[in-house]
C-alpha positions as CSV (number, residue, x, y, z in Angstrom):
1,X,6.3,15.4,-9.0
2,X,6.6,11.8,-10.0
3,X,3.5,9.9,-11.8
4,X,2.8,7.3,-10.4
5,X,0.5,4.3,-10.1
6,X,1.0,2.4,-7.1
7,X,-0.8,-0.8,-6.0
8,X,-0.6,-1.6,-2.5
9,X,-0.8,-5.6,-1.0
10,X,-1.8,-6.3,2.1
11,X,-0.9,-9.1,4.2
12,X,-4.6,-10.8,5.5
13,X,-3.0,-13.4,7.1
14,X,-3.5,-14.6,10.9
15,X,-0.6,-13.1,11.9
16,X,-1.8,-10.1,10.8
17,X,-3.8,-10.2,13.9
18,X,-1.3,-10.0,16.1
19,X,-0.7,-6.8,18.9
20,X,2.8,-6.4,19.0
21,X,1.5,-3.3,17.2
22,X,-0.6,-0.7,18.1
23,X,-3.3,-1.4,18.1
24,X,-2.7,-4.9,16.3
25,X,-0.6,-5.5,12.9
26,X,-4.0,-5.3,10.2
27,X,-5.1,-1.9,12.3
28,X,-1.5,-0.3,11.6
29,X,-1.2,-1.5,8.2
30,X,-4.8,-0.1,7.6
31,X,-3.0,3.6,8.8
32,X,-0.5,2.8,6.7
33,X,-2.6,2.0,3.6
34,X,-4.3,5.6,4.4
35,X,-0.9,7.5,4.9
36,X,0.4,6.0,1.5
37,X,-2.5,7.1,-0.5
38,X,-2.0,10.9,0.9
39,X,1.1,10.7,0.1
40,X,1.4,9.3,-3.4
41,X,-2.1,11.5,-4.2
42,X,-0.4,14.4,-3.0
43,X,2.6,14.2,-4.6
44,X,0.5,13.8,-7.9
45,X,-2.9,14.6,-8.2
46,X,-2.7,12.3,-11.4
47,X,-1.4,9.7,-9.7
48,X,-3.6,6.5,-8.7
49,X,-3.6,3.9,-6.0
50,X,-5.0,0.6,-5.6
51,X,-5.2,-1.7,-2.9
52,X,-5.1,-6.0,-3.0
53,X,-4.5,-8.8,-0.4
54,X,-2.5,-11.7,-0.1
55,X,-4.1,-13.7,2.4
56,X,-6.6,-16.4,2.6
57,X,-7.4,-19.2,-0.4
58,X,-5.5,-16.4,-2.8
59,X,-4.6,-13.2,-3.7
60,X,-7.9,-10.6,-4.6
61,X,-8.0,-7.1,-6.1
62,X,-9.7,-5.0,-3.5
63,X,-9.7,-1.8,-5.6
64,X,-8.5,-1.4,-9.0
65,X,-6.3,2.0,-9.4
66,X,-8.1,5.1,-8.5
67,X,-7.8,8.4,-6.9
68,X,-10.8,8.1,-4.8
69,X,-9.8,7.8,-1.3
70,X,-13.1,6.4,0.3
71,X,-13.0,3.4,-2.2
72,X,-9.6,2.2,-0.6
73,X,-10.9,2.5,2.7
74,X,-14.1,0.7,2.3
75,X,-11.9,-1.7,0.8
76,X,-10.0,-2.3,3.9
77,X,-12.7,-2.3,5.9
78,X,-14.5,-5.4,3.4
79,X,-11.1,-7.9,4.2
80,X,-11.5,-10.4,6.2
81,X,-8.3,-11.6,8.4
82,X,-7.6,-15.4,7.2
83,X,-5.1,-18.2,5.9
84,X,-1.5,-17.7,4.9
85,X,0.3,-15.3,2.3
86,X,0.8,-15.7,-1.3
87,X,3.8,-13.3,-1.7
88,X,5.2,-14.6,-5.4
89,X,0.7,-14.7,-6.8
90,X,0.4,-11.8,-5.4
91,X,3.2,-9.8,-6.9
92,X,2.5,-11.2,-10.5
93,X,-1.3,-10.0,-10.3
94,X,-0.5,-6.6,-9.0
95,X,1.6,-6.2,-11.8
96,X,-1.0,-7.3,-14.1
97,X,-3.3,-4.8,-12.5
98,X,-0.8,-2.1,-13.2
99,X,-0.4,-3.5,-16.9
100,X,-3.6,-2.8,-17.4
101,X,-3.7,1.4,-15.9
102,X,-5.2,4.1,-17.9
103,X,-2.4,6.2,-18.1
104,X,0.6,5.0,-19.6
105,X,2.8,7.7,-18.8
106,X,2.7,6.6,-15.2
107,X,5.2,4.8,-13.7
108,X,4.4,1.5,-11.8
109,X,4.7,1.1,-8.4
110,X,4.1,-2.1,-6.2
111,X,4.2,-1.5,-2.0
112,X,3.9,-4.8,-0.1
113,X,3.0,-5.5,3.5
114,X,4.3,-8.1,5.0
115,X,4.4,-9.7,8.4
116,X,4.4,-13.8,8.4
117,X,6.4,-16.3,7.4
118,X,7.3,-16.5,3.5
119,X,6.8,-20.0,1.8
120,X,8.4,-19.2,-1.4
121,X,12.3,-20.6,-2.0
122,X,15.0,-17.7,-2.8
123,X,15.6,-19.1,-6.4
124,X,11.9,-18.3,-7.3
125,X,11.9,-14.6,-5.6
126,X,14.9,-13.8,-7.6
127,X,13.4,-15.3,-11.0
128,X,10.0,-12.8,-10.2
129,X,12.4,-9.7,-9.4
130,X,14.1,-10.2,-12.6
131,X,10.8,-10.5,-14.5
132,X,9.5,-7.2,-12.6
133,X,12.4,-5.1,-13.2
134,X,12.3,-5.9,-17.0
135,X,8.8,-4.5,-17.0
136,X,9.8,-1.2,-15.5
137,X,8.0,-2.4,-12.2
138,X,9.4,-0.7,-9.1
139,X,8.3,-3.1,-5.9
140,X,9.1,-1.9,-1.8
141,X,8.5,-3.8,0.9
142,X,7.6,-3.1,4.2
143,X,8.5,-6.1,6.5
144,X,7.4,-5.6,10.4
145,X,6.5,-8.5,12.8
146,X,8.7,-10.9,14.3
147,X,10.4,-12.4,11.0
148,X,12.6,-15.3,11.1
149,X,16.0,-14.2,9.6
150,X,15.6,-16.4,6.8
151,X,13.0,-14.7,5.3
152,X,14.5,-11.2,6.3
153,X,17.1,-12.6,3.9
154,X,14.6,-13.4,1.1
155,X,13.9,-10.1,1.0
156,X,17.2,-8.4,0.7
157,X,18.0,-11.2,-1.8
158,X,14.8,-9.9,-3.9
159,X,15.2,-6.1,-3.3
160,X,18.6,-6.6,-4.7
161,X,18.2,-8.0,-7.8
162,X,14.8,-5.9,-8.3
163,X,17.0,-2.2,-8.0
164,X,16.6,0.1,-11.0
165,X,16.7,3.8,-11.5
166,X,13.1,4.5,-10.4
167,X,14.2,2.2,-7.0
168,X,13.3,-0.2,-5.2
169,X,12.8,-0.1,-1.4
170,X,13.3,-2.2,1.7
171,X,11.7,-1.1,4.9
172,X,12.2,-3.0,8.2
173,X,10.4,-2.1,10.8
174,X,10.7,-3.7,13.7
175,X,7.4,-3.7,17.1
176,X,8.1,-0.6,18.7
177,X,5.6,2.3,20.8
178,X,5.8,4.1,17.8
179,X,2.8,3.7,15.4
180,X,4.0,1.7,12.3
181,X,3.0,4.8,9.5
182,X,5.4,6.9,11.8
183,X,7.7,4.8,11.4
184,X,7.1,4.3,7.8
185,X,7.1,8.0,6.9
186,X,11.3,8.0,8.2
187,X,11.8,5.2,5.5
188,X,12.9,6.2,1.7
189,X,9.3,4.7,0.5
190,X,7.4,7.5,1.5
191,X,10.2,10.5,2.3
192,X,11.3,10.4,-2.0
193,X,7.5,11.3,-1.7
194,X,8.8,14.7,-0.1
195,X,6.4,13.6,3.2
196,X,7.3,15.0,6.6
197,X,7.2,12.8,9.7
198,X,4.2,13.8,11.4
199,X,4.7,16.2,14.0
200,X,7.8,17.6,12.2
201,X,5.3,20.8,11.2
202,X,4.5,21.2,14.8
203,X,7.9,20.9,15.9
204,X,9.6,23.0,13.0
205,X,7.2,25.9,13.9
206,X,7.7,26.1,16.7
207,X,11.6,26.1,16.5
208,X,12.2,27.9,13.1
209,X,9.0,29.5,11.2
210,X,8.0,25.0,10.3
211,X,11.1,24.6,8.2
212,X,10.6,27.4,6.0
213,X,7.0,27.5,5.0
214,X,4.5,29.7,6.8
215,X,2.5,28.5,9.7
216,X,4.2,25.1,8.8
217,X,2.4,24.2,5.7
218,X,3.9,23.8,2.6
219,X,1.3,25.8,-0.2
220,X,2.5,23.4,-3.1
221,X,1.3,20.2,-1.4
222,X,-2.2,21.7,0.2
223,X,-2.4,25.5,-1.3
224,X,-6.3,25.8,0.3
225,X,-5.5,24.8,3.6
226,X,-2.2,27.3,3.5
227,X,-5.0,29.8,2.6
228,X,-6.9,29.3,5.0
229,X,-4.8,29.9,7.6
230,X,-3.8,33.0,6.4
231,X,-6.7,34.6,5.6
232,X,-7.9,33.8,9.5
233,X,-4.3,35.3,10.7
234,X,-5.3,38.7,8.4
235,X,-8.7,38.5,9.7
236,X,-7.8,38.3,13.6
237,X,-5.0,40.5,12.8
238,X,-7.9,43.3,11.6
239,X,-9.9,42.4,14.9
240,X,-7.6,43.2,17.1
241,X,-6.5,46.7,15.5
242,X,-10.4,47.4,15.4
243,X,-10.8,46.9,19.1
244,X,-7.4,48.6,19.9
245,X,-8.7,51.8,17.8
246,X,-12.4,51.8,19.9
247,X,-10.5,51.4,23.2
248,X,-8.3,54.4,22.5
249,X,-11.0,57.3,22.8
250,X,-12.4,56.0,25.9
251,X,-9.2,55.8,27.6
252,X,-8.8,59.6,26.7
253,X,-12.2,60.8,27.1
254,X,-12.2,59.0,30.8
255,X,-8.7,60.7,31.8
256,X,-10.0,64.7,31.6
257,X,-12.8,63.3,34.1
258,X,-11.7,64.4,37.7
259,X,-12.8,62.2,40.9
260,X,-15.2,63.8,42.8
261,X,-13.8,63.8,46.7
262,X,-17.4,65.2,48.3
263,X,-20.0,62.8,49.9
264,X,-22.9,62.2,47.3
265,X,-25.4,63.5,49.8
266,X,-24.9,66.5,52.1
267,X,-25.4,66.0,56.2
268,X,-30.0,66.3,56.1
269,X,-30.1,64.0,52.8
270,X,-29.7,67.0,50.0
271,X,-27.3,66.3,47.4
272,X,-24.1,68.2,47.8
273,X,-22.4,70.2,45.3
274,X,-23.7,71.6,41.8
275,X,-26.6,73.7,41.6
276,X,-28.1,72.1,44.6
277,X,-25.3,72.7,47.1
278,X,-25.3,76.3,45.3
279,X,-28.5,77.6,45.9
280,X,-28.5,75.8,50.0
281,X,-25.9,78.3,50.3
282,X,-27.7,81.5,49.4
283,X,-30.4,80.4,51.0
284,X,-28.0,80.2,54.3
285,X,-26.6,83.6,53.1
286,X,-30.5,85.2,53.1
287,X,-31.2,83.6,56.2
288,X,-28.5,84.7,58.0
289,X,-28.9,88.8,56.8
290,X,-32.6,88.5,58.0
291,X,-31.3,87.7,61.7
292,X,-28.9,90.8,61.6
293,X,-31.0,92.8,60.3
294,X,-33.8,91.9,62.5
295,X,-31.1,92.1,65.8
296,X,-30.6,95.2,64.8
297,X,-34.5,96.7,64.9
298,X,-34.5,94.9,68.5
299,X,-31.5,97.3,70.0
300,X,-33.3,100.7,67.8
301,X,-36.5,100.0,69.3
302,X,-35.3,99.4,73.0
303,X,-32.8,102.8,72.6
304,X,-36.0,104.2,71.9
305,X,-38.0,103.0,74.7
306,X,-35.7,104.4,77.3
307,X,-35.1,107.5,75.8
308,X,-39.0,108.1,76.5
């Protein structure tokens, strides 16, 4: 995993408040900003980020380098939309902000948005890409917008004579209906990274076991959400053996039960069968033995009667 320290620039500018983008150009380069801080954070847990703008009366360091995510978002949320860029001032002072890191041992990083018009002449962009390189400063760019192809050439012009071995990209992206970080995760700026577009997970699980990692997570990048998810698979997996054990004795004891065809209650209300129904039918048995026996005394005592 690379170590880095990255500082991101923002373009401020009125034409960041353009909608070509969704939902406007600031609002996607503030998802962006977020996406590039997972990523580089991620990555590295070592690795720091911080954010500046370009836009207004000058350049301003919004957050110096840190690894606290919530500082870089407040600092978004603190820039006000104003003026015109200042690519070349801005450039220099990130890369005095990165002069200045903590750690030496990480490497410096510059990402800059851009989406308005550039004032600065080639001859000057390729004397600041020199300088950069020779202090081991690694600069992308990430140009959406409508650019004039002039300054699309700036930039290949600069990107060329800034290439070293840690690289140097160029991203254009041009208005699309995809979200600009989506976009952004296809480029080499974020995918040497090791990030997956998003959705790719999703789509990789459902195709292929998510590209090789279980439930589509990779457990180097984020080991306590891999888990998590499988400690709830082992947990639901225990549930549903525990309820398929309870179900299995009631499904037996239920089968040596026979259906009972007889009516509930006999024809005058009693219950029929069992002991009930058993003892109705002695008593029919007994009643039935008095008559004959009693028929029986009648015909002796009339024989007798006219025998007399």
């Amino acid at each position: 995993m690379v170590l880095e320290a990255t500082m991101i620039v923002v373009d401020n500018s009125e034409s960041s408040r353009n909608g070509d983008y969704v939902p406007s150009r600031w609002e996607a380069q503030s998802d962006a900003v977020n996406l590039i801080f997972s990523a580089k954070t991620q990555a590295n847990p070592e690795s720091s980020v911080g954010l500046m703008s370009m836009g207004g009366k000058g350049p301003e360091v919004l957050v110096t380098l840190t690894t606290d995510l919530g500082k870089v978002l407040d600092g978004i949320h603190r820039t006000k939309i104003r003026g015109h860029t200042h690519l070349a001032t801005g450039i220099q002072i990130a890369g005095l902000a990165l002069k200045h890191r903590q750690n030496k041992s990480q490497r410096q990083r510059i990402i800059v948005f851009t989406c308005s018009p550039i004032g600065e002449n080639e001859k000057d962009l390729v004397k600041l890409a020199k300088r950069m390189k020779k202090n081991n400063i690694s600069i992308d760019f990430i140009a959406f917008g409508d650019l004039d192809p002039e300054d699309t050439k700036k930039l290949e012009v600069f990107n060329e004579n800034i290439k070293g071995g840690d690289g140097s990209h160029l991203a254009i992206i041009p208005p699309g209906p995809s979200l600009l970080s989506d976009t952004l995760v296809t480029t080499p700026i974020l995918s040497a990274d090791g990030v997956a577009p998003r959705g790719s997970a999703e789509e990789g699980g459902a195709e292929g076991g998510g590209g090789g990692f279980e439930f589509g997570v990779d457990p180097s990048t984020d080991p306590e959400l891999a888990l998590a998810l499988r400690m709830s698979m082992e947990e639901e997996k225990a549930r549903q053996e525990k309820e398929g054990k309870k179900a299995e004795p009631q499904g037996a004891s239920l089968e040596g039960i026979m259906e009972e065809n007889q009516p509930l209650l006999g024809g005058q209300g009693e219950a029929s069968g069992g002991a009930g129904g058993d003892k109705m039918d002695e008593d029919k048995g007994e009643s039935s033995e008095q008559q004959k026996e009693e028929k029986k005394d009648g015909d002796g005592d009339g024989d007798k009667m006219d025998t007399a």
